[in-house]
N, C-alpha and C positions, 0 to 999 in steps of 0.2 A: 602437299598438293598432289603429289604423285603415286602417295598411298591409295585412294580411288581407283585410281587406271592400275594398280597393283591385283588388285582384288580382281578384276574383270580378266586380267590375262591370269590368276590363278586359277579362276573356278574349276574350267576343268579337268585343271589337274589336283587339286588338292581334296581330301577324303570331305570335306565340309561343304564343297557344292557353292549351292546358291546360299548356305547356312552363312556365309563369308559376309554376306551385304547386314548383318545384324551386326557388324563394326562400323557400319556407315555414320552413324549418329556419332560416334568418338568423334573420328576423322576429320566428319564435316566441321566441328567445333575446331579441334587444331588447326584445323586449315583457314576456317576467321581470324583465328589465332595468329598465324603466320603474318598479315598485316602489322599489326602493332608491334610483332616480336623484329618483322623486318626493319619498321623505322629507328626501333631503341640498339638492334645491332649497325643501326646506320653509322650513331655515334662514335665505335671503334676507331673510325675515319679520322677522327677529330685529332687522333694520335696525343691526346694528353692524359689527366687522373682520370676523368670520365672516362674514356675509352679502356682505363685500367680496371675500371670498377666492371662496366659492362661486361667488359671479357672474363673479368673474376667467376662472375656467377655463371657462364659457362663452364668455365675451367673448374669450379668446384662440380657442375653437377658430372662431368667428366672422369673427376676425382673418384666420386662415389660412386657412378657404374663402373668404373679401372676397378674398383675393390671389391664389388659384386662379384666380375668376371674373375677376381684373384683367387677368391674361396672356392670358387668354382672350382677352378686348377689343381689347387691346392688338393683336393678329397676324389677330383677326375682327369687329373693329369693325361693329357693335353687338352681336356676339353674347353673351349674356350682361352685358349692361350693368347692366340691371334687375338680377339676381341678386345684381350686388356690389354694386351701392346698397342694395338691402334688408338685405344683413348687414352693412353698415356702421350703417344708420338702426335697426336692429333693437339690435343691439348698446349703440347711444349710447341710446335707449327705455327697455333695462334700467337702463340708468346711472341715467336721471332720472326715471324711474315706482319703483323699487325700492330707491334711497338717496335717504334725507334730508339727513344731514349734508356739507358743502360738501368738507371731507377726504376723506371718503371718496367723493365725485364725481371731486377731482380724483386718488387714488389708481387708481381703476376705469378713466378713461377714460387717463392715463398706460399701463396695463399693456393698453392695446386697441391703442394708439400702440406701443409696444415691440415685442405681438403683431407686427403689420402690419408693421413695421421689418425684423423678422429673420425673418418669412416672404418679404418682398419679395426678400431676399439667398438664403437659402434655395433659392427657386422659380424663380430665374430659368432662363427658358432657353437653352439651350447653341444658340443660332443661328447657329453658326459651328461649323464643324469639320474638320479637315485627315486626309489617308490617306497615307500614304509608300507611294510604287508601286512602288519599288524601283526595280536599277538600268536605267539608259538614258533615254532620252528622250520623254515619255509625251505625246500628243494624249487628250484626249475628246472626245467627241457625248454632248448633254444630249438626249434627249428631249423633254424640258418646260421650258426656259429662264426658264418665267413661276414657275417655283417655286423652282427654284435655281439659282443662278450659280456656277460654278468656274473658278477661276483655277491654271495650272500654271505654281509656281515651282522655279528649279533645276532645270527638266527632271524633275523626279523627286515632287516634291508639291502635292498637288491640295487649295487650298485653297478650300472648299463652305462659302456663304453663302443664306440661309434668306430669299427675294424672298415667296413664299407658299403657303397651307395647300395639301395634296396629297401624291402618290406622283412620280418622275421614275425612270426608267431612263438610266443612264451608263454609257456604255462606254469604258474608255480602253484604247489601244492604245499600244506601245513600237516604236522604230526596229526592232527585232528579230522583229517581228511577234507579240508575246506581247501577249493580249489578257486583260481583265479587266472584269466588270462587277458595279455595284451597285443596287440598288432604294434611292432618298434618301427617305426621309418625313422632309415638315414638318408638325408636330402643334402647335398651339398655340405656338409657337415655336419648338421644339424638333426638332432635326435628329438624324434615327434611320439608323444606314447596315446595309443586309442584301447581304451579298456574295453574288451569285450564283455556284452553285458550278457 
């Protein structure tokens, strides 16, 4: 509800202007939203399975931005460190301000553990990634060495490893003079390849 009056003390200072009110249409939704969302967290109250269940599926979606904010860290160390600590401490908070019973403690923060487990697998990023150049025997020039490193094996495949966050331009060229390049982003781990045409 409070995202609206968000947007009104941003405008002007944020570079977006009045461009900010073309979030209004989300917003306005989530905030209908907020009704229904508030009566089904009413339930928590009830301090039994229901209320373990409901709290679950916060605590998992909790789980899986904590794992977001981790890769984060992970490749931009501190960026975001504070964020994934807070939905971790946020999350274990509900646990023990909102269940009494010891079962249902240890069932809540199990399904927080599980969350985190199979978002960790999920998320990870693809830091590595290989391009077949086809045939003959192929050189590149990295532009930016500090963000990624390639290695050509078999004369023919270029195997691209993710050193840090950024854009890099590659060019490889073949015995035969045929040449080929790509724009490499590393995004949070993650290695992005855009062939220039």
């Amino acid at each position: 509800i409070s995202q609206p009056l968000i947007y009104l003390i941003e405008v002007p200072f944020d570079a977006m202007g009045f461009k900010l009110f073309m979030y209004y249409d989300f917003w306005f939704i989530v905030t209908l939203l907020t009704l229904p969302g508030a009566a089904i967290a009413f339930l928590v109250k009830r301090k039994d399975w229901l209320s373990v269940a409901v709290l679950s599926v916060a605590n998992i979606f909790l789980g899986y931005i904590a794992v977001c904010y981790f890769w984060v860290v992970r490749y931009k160390f501190p960026y975001h460190l504070l964020s994934m600590i807070f939905c971790v401490a946020l999350a274990l908070f509900f646990v023990f301000t909102l269940l009494d019973k010891k079962s249902h403690r240890i069932v809540a923060i199990l399904v927080i553990v599980a969350a985190i487990t199979v978002s960790l697998f999920m998320l990870k990023p693809n830091s590595s990634a290989t391009i077949n150049l086809g045939e003959g025997n192929w050189n590149c020039t990295v532009e930016n060495s500090d963000i990624v490193q390639i290695d050509i094996e078999n004369g023919n495949f270029a195997l691209i490893s993710a050193n840090d966050e950024g854009v890099s331009k590659v060019a490889f060229t073949n015995d035969k003079g045929k040449k080929t390049e790509y724009y490499i982003t590393v995004h949070n781990g993650d290695i992005l390849l855009n062939e220039i045409e």
